[in-house]
Every structure is written in structure tokens, then in C-alpha cells.
C-alpha positions, 0 to 999 in steps of 0.5 A, a space after each residue: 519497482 521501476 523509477 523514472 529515468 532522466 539524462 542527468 547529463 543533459 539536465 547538468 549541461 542545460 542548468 550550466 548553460 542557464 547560469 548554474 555553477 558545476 557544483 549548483 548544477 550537480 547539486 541539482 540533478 543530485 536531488 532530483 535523482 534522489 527524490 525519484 528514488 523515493 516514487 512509487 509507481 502505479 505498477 510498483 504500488 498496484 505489486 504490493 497492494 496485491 498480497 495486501 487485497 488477497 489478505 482482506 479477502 481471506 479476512 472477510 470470508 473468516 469475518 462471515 464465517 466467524 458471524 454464522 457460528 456466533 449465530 448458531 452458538 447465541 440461538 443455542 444460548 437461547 434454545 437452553 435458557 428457553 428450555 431451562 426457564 420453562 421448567 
């Protein structure tokens, strides 16, 4: 997954000049870097949603499959039960 990059230099030097100590400042730009490790991109999430759809797919057209064949399988119950109760 690609992250979003930031001058955490420039960040640091701005925080300073605004009153931040050196170490609040560090501390700062320590978090959010840390945070923006954690996001997720819309190409890093749209990456690994991919294998996820192609496996729902896959699961759908079993579903189908597995529904006809139940189908056939309860008209030939009934086909039997039909022929056994006539007698």
C-alpha cells in the first residue's frame, strides 16, 4: 500500500518557530507519522478487496449451482413419494 509523505523537517521547524519545544515538536511529527502508517488508500484498499470479490463471485455461481441441483433432487423426492402413494 502506498502512504502519504509529508516533510517531517519542515513540520518540526514550523511547530518550533510556532512555541513548540524541540522534543513537543518531535513528538508531533512522531504521531502523525505513525498515524499515516495506519491509512489505507483507496488503491491499497481497492488491491486487496480484489481477491475478496473475485471469491464472492466464484461463491455465487456455486450458490446457483448448489440451488438447481437441490431442485432436481426435491422433484425427484417428490416424483417417488408421488409414484410410491398411487400404488
Amino acid at each position: 500500500m502506498s502512504t502519504i509523505t509529508f516533510d517531517s523537517l519542515k513540520l518540526s521547524d514550523k511547530l518550533k518557530s510556532a512555541g513548540f519545544t524541540a522534543d513537543q515538536a518531535e513528538t508531533v511529527v512522531r504521531v502523525i507519522a505513525e498515524a499515516q502508517d495506519e491509512l489505507v488508500t483507496n488503491r491499497g484498499l481497492d488491491s486487496a478487496l480484489a481477491p475478496l470479490k473475485t471469491d464472492m463471485a466464484v461463491l455465487k455461481t456455486e450458490v446457483s449451482q448448489i440451488k438447481w441441483m437441490l431442485g432436481f433432487v426435491i422433484g425427484g423426492v417428490i416424483a417417488i413419494l408421488a409414484r410410491l402413494l398411487s400404488t
